[in-house]
C-alpha positions as CSV (number, residue, x, y, z in Angstrom):
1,X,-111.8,-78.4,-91.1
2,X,-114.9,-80.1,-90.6
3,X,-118.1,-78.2,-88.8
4,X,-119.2,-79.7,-85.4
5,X,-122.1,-78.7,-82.8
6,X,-120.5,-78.4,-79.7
7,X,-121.0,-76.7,-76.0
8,X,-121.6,-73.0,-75.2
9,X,-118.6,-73.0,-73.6
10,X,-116.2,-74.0,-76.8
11,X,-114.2,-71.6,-78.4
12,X,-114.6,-69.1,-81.1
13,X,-111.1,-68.1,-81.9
14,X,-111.6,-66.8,-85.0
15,X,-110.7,-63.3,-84.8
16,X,-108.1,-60.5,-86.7
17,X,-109.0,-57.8,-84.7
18,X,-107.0,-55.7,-82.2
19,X,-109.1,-55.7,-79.4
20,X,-109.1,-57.3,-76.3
21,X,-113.4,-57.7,-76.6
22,X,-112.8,-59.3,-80.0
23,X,-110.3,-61.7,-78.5
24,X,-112.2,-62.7,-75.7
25,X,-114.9,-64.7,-78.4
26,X,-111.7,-66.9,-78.8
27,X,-110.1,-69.6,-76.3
28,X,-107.4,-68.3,-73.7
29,X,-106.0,-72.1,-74.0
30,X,-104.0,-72.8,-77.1
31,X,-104.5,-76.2,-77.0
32,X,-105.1,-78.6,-79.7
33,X,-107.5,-80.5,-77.3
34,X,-109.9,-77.9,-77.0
35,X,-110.5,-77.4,-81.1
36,X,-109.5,-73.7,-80.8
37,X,-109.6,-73.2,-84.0
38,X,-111.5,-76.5,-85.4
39,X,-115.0,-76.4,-83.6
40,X,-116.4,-73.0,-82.9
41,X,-119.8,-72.9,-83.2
42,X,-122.4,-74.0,-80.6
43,X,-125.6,-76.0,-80.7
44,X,-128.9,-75.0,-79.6
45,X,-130.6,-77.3,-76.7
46,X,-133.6,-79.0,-77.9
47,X,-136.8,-76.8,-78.8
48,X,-134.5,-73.7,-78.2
49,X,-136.3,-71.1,-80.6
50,X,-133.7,-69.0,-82.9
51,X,-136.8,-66.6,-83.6
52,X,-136.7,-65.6,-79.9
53,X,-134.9,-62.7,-79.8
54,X,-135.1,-62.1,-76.3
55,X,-133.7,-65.6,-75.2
56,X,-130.8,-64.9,-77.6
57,X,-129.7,-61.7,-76.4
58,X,-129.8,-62.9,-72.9
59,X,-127.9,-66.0,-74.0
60,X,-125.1,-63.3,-75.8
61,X,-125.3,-60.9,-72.6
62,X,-124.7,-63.5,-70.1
63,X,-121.4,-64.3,-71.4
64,X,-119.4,-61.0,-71.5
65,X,-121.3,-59.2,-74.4
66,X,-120.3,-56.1,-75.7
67,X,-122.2,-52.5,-76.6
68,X,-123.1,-51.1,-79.9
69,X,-120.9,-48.7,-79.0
70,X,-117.9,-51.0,-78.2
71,X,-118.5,-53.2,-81.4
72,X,-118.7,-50.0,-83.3
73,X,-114.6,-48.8,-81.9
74,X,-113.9,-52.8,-82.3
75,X,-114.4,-52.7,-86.2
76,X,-112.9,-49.4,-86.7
77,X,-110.0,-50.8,-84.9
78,X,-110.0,-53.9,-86.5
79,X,-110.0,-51.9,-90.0
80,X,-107.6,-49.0,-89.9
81,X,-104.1,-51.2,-89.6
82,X,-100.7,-50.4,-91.9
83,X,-102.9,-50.4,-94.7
84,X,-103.9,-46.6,-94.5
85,X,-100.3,-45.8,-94.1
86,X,-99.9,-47.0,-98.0
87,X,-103.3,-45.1,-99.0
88,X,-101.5,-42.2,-100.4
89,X,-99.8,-44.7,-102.4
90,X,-102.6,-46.2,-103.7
91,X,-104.0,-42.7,-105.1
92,X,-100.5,-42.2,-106.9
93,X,-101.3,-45.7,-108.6
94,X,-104.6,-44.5,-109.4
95,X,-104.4,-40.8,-109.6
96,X,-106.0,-38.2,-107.4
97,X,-109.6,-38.0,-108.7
98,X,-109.5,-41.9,-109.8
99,X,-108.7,-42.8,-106.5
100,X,-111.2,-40.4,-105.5
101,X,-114.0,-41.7,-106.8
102,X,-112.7,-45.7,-107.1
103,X,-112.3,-45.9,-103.4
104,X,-115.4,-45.2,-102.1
105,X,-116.9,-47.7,-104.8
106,X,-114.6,-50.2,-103.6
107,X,-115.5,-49.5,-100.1
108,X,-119.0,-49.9,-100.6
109,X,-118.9,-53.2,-102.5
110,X,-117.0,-54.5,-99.3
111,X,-119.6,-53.0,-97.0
112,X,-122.0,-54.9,-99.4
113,X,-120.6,-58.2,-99.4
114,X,-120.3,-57.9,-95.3
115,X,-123.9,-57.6,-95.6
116,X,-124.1,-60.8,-98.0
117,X,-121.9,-62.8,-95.1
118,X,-123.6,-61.5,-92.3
119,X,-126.9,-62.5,-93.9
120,X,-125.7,-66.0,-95.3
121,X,-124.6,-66.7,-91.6
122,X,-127.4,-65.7,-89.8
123,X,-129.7,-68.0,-92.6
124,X,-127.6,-70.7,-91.9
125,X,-127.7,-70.5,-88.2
126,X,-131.4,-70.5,-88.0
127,X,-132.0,-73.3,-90.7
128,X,-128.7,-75.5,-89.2
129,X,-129.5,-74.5,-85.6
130,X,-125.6,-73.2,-84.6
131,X,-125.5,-70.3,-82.6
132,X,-122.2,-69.3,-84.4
133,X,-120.1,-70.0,-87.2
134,X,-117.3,-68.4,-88.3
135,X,-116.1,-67.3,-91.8
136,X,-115.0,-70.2,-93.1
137,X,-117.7,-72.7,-91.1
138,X,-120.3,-70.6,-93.0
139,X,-118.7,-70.9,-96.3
140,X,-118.3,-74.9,-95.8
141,X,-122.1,-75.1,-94.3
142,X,-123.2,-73.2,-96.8
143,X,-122.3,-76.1,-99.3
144,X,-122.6,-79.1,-97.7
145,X,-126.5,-77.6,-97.3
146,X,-126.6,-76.3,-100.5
147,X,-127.3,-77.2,-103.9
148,X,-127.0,-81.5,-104.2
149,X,-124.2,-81.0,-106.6
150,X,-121.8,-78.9,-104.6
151,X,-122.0,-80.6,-101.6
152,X,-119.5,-82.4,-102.3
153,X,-116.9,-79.1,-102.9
154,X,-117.9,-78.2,-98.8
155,X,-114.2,-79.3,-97.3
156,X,-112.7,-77.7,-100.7
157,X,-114.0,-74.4,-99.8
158,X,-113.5,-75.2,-95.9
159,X,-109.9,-75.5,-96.9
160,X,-109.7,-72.4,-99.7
161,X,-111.0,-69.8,-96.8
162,X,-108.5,-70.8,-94.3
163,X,-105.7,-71.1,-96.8
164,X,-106.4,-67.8,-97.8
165,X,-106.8,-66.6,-94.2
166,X,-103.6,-68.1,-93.6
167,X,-101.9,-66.0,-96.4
168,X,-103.6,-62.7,-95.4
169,X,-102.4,-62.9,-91.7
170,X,-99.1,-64.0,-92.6
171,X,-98.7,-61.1,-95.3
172,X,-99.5,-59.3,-93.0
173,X,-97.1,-59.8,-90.9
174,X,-94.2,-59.8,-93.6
175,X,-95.6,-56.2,-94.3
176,X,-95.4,-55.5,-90.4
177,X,-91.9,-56.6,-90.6
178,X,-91.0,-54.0,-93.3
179,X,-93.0,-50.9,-92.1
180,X,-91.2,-51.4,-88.9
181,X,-88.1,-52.1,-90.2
182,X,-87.9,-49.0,-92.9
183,X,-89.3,-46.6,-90.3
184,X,-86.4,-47.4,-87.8
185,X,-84.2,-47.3,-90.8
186,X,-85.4,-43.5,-91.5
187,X,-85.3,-42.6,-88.3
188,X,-81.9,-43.6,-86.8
189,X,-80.2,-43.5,-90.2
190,X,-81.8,-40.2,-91.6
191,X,-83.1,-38.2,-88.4
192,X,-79.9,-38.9,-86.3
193,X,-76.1,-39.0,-86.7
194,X,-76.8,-42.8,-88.3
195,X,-74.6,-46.0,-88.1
196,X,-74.3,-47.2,-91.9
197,X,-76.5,-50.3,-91.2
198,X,-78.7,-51.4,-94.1
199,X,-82.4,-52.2,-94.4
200,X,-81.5,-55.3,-94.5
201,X,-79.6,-55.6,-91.3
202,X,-82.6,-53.5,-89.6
203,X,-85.0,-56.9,-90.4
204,X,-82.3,-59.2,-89.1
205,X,-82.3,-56.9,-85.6
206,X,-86.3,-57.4,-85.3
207,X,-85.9,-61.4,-84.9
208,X,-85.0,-61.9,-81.3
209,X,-87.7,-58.8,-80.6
210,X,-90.2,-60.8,-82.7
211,X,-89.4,-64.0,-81.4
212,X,-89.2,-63.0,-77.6
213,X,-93.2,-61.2,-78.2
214,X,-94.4,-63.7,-80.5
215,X,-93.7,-66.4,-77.2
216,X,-96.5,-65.1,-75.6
217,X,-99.3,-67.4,-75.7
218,X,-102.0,-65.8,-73.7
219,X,-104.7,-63.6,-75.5
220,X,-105.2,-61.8,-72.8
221,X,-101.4,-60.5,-72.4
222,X,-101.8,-60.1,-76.7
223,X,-104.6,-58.5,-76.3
224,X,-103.1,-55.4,-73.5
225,X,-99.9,-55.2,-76.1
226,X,-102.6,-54.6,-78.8
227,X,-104.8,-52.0,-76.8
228,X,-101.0,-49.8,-76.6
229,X,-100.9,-50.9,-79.8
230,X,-104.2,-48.9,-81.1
231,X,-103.1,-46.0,-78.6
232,X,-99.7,-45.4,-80.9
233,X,-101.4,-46.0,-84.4
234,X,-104.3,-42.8,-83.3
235,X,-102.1,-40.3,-82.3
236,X,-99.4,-41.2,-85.4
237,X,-102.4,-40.8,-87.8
238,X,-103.4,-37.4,-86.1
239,X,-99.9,-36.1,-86.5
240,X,-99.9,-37.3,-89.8
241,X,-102.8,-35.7,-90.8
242,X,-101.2,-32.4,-89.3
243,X,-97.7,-32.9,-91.2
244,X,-100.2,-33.5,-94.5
245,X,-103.0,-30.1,-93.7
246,X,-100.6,-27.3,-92.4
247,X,-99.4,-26.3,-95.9
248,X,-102.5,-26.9,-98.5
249,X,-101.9,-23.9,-100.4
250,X,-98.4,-25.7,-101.8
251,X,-100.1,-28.8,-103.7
252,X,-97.4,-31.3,-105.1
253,X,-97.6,-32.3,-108.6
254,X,-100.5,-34.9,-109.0
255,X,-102.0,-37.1,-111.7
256,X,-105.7,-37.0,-112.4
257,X,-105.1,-40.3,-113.5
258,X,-102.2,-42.9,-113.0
259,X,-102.6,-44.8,-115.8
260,X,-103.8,-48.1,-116.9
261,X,-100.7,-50.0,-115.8
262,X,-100.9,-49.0,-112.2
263,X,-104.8,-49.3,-111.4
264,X,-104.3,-52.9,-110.2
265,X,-102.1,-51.8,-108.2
266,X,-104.2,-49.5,-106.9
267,X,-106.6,-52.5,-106.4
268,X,-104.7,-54.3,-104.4
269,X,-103.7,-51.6,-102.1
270,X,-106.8,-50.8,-101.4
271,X,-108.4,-54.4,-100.8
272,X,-105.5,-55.0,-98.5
273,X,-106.8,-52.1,-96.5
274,X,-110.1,-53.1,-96.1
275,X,-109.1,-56.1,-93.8
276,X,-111.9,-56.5,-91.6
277,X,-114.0,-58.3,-93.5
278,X,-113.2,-61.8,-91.1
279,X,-114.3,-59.6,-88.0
280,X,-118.0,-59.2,-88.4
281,X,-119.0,-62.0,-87.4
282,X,-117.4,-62.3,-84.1
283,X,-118.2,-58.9,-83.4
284,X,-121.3,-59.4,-83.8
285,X,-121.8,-63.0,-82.2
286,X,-120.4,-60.8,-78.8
287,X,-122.6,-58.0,-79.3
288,X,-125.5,-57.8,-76.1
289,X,-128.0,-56.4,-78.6
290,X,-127.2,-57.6,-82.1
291,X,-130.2,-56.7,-83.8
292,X,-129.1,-53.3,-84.7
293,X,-125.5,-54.8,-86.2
294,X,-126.3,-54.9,-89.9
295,X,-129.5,-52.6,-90.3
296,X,-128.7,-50.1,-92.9
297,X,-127.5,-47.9,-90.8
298,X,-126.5,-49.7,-87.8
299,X,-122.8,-50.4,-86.5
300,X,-121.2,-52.4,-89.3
301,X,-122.4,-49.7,-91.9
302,X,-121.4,-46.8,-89.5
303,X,-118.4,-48.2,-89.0
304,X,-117.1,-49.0,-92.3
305,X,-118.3,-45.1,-93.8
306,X,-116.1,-44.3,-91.2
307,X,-113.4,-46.1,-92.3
308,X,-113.9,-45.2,-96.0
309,X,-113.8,-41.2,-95.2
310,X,-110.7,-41.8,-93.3
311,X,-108.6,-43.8,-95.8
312,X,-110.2,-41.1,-99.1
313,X,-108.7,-38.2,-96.2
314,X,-105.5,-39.8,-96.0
315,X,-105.0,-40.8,-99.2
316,X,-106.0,-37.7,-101.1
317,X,-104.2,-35.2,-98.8
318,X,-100.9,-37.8,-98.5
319,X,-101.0,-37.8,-102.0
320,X,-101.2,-33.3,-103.0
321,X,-98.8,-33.2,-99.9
322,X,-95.9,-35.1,-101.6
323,X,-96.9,-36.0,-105.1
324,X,-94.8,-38.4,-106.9
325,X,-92.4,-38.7,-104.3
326,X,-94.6,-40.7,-102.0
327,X,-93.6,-44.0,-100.8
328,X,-94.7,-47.1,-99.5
329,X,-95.5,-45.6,-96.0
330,X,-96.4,-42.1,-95.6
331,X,-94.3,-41.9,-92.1
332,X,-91.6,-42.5,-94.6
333,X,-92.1,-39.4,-96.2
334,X,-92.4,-37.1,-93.4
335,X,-89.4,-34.4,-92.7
336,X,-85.8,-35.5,-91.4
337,X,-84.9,-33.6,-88.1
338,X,-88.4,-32.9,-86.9
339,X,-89.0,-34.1,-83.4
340,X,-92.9,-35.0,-84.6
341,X,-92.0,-36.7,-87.3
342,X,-89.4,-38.9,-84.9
343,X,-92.0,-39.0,-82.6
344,X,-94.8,-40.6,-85.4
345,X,-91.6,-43.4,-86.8
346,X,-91.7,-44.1,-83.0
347,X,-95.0,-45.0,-82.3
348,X,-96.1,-46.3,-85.4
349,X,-92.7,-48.7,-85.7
350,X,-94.3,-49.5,-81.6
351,X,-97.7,-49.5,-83.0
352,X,-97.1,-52.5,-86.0
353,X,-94.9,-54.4,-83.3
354,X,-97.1,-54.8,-81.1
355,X,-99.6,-55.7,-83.4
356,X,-97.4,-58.7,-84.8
357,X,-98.6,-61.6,-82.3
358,X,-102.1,-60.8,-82.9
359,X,-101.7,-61.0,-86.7
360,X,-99.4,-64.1,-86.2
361,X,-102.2,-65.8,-84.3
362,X,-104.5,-67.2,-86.7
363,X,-102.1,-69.2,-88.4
364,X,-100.5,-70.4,-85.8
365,X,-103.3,-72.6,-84.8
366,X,-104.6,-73.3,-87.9
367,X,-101.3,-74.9,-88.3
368,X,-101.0,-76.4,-85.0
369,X,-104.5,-78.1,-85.6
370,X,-103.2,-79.9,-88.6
371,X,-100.3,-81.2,-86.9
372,X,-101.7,-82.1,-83.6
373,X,-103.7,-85.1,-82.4
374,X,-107.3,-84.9,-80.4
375,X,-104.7,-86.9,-77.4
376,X,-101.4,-85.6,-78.1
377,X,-99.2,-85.2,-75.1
378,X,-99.4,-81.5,-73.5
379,X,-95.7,-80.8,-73.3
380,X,-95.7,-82.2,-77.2
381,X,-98.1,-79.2,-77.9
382,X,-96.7,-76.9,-76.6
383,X,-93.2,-77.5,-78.3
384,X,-94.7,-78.2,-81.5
385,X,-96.5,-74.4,-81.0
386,X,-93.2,-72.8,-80.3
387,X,-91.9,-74.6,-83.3
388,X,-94.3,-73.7,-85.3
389,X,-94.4,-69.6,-84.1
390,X,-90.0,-69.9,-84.9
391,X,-91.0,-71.1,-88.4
392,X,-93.3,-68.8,-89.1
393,X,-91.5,-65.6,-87.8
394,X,-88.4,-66.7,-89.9
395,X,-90.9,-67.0,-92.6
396,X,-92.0,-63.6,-92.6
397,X,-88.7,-62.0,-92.1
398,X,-87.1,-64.0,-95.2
399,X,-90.3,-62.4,-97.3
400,X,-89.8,-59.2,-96.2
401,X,-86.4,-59.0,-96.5
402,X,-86.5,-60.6,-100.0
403,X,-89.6,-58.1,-101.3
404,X,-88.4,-54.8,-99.3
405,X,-91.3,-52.4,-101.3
406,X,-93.9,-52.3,-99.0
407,X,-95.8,-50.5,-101.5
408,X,-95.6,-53.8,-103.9
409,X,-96.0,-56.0,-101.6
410,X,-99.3,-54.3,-99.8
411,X,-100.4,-54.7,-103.2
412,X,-99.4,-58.5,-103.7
413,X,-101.0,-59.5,-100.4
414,X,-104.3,-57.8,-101.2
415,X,-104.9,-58.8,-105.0
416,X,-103.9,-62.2,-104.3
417,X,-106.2,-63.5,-101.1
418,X,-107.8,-60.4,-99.3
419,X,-109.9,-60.1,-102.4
420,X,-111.2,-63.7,-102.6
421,X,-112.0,-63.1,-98.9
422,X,-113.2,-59.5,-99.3
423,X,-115.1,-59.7,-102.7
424,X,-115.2,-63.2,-104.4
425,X,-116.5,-65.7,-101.2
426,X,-119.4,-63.4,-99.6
427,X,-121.4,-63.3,-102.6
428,X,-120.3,-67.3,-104.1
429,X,-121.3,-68.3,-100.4
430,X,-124.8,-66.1,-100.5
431,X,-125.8,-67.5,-104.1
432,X,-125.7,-70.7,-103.1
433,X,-127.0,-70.2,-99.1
434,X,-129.9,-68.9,-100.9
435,X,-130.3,-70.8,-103.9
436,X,-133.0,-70.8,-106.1
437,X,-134.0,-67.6,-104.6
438,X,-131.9,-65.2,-107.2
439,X,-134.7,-62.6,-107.3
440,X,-136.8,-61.0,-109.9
441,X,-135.0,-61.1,-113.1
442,X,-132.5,-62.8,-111.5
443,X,-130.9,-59.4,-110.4
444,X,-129.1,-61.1,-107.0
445,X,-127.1,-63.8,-109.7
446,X,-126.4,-61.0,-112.1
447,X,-125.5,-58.8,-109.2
448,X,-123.1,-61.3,-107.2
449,X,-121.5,-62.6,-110.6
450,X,-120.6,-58.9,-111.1
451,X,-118.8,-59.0,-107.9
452,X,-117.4,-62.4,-108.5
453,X,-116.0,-60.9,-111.9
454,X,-114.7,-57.9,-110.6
455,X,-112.7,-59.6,-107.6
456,X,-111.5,-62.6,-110.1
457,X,-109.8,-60.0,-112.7
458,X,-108.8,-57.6,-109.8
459,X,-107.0,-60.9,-108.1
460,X,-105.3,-62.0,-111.1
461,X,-104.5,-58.7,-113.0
462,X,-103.5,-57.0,-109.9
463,X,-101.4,-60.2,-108.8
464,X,-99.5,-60.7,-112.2
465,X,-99.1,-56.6,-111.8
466,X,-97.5,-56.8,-108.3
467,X,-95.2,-59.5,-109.3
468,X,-93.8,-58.2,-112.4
469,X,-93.3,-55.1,-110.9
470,X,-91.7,-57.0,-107.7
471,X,-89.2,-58.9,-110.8
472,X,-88.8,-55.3,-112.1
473,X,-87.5,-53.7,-108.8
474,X,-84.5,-56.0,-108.5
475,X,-83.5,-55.8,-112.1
476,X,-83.6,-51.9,-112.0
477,X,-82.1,-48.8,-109.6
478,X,-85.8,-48.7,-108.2
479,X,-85.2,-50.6,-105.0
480,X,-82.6,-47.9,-104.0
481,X,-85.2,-45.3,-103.4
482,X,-86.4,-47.3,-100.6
483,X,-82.7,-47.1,-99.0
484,X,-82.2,-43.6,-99.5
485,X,-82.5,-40.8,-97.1
């Protein structure tokens, strides 16, 4: 966990995007003895001048740097994952014009606190002298330079941001695991002649195909299976979005509002979708010319209004299309016997599976870096990885199969640890980058205790709301909606 200056040549491997530019900012080598996951920032040679702007881009641009234009399909790529497949969900929790208006605010506070990271890291950069530091480096740097008396909490936080990293990728894998599972289930068991296997059965069929894909070790084969992987998930969405326009004079029945109970479930859902809050900064550490990055209107703001519009379209018109009825997935709403709604529970059950090793990634070495030693034998390493990729597909099958509402447990992933990454660290990590500098009035501390506030009772109230309402699906006729045809 600890921070260290090392070579140009070292490492990012930070990185949840589904790109094979983003991946190549992390090591090809999954060994232990080259710190992939430990050591990934760089130093700056002696009297090398961070306010040079032209030696830096030609220090990014010499080692495979990308365009605006690439960094700008990276983080839209990087953003739009299952979670806008469970947007129309999240308006039936909050209710059509709720959701209409909450999103976008939620959105935007996310965008903002990119902005707070982006700008914390590039501070500490300059004033440190690393060339790159990744979410969680800048989170512990930002203490151990900080304030005298919470230098000492530096590994603590170190150790919170990858825990919750950890947690993220690996829900989202167990959520992977069920959207893949249900959609085959509705598609051989509902669009075709069917073979009375349950849901259940269909999770135990995706472990050998899981632990055959999750075997591969190279990022570059990971990061082809990902590109096919994006390929599937953009022409799903557009004939989703056909299935959901071609009848708008038949609206279902809607709620204006969902109520009280449901709004942190709503929360959840929707800080599970906005996911790509630990991609900025190696997006932008690869970009050629990162200047225009995060200018107010540059490619991280671009990018994420993009996003925002696309998850409001798909949850507002999921939601009139099927009302109350929707479910955890939208694909799982489409018609039965329609050859493009076969053709959508195709590619997007290809789409998430594909998807899978990337996701799976990140914890695997962050793992394998507690349990291996600076000299450990190479054949050790590599067994102890394969070990470790077994355990943690089991994992996420067991957790799927035991929570099998995606909706619920979209919502558990994301009000539990995508919003202390999303909303509650960016803003605790600028205060105290920054500190005493809390502006006139004090408007930055009242501003990022706001935030603070608002992701600490959205964690816990939407967490106790996802669970009980996880406890109240096995102890009620609930769960067999998810089952039916």
């Amino acid at each position: 966990g600890e921070t260290t200056k090392t070579s140009d040549n070292n490492p990012t491997g930070k990185t949840t995007s589904q790109n094979q530019s983003i991946i190549s900012t992390i090591s090809q080598n999954v060994s232990c003895n080259s710190e992939l996951y430990s050591s990934s920032s760089s130093f700056y040679p002696a009297g090398y001048s961070l306010n040079d702007q032209h030696q830096l881009e030609a220090r990014r641009g010499a080692n495979d740097a990308t365009s605006e234009t690439s960094s700008f399909i990276n983080l839209l790529k990087g953003n739009i994952g299952t979670g806008v497949l469970a947007m129309p969900l999240g308006f039936y929790y909050a209710g059509l014009w709720v959701g209409f208006i909450s999103l976008p605010i939620l959105g935007f506070i996310c965008l903002h606190c990119m902005h707070l990271l982006l700008e914390s890291n590039k501070e500490l950069c300059r004033r440190e002298h690393y060339e790159f530091l990744s979410l969680e480096e800048t989170a512990s740097v930002a203490f151990k330079t900080g304030p005298i008396a919470l230098r000492r909490h530096a590994p603590l936080v170190s150790a919170l941001s990858k825990m919750f990293l950890v947690i993220t990728q690996i829900g989202f894998c167990c959520v992977y695991v069920g959207f893949v599972s249900e959609n085959l289930f509705r598609l051989i068991e509902c669009q075709t002649v069917g073979t009375g296997l349950s849901l259940p059965l269909y999770n135990t069929m995706l472990l050998v195909p899981l632990l055959i894909i999750c075997s591969i070790r190279q990022l570059k084969t990971i990061a082809y299976l990902s590109v096919l992987s994006g390929i599937c998930h953009a022409i799903s969405l557009g004939i989703i979005f056909y299935y959901c326009t071609r009848g708008l004079d038949h609206h279902a029945e809607t709620a204006a509002f969902g109520g009280w109970a449901n709004l942190p479930l709503f929360f959840g859902t929707a800080m599970f979708s906005f996911e790509g809050i630990g991609l900025i900064l190696p997006i932008e550490n690869k970009m050629r010319d990162p200047s225009n990055f995060g200018t107010r209107y540059g490619v991280l703001t671009s990018a994420t209004f993009m996003v925002i519009f696309l998850y409001v379209a798909m949850g507002y018109y999921g939601y009139i299309t099927f009302g109350s009825a929707i479910l955890g997935s939208i694909t799982l709403n489409l018609p039965s016997g329609d050859l493009l709604s076969m053709a959508v529970q195709v590619l997007v059950s290809a789409a998430i599976f594909l998807s899978y090793p990337l996701q799976l990634y990140v914890p695997v070495h962050v793992i394998l870096a507690l349990v291996c030693k600076p000299s450990e034998d190479p054949l050790l390493e590599v067994a102890k990885d394969y070990v470790i990729r077994l355990l943690l597909v089991f994992l996420t099958f067991i957790l799927a199969t035991a929570i099998p509402d995606i909706g619920l447990f979209i919502s558990l992933v994301g009000a539990i640890s995508s919003s202390y990454l999303a909303l509650i660290l960016p803003p605790v990590v600028h205060i105290v980058t920054f500190w005493p500098r809390t502006g006139q009035y004090n408007l930055i501390l009242v501003k990022a205790v706001a935030i603070i506030g608002l992701g600490l009772l959205g964690s816990v109230i939407g967490s106790y709301t996802s669970l009980a309402a996880i406890v109240q699906s096995f102890s009620s006729d609930n769960n067999s909606t998810i089952l039916a045809c």
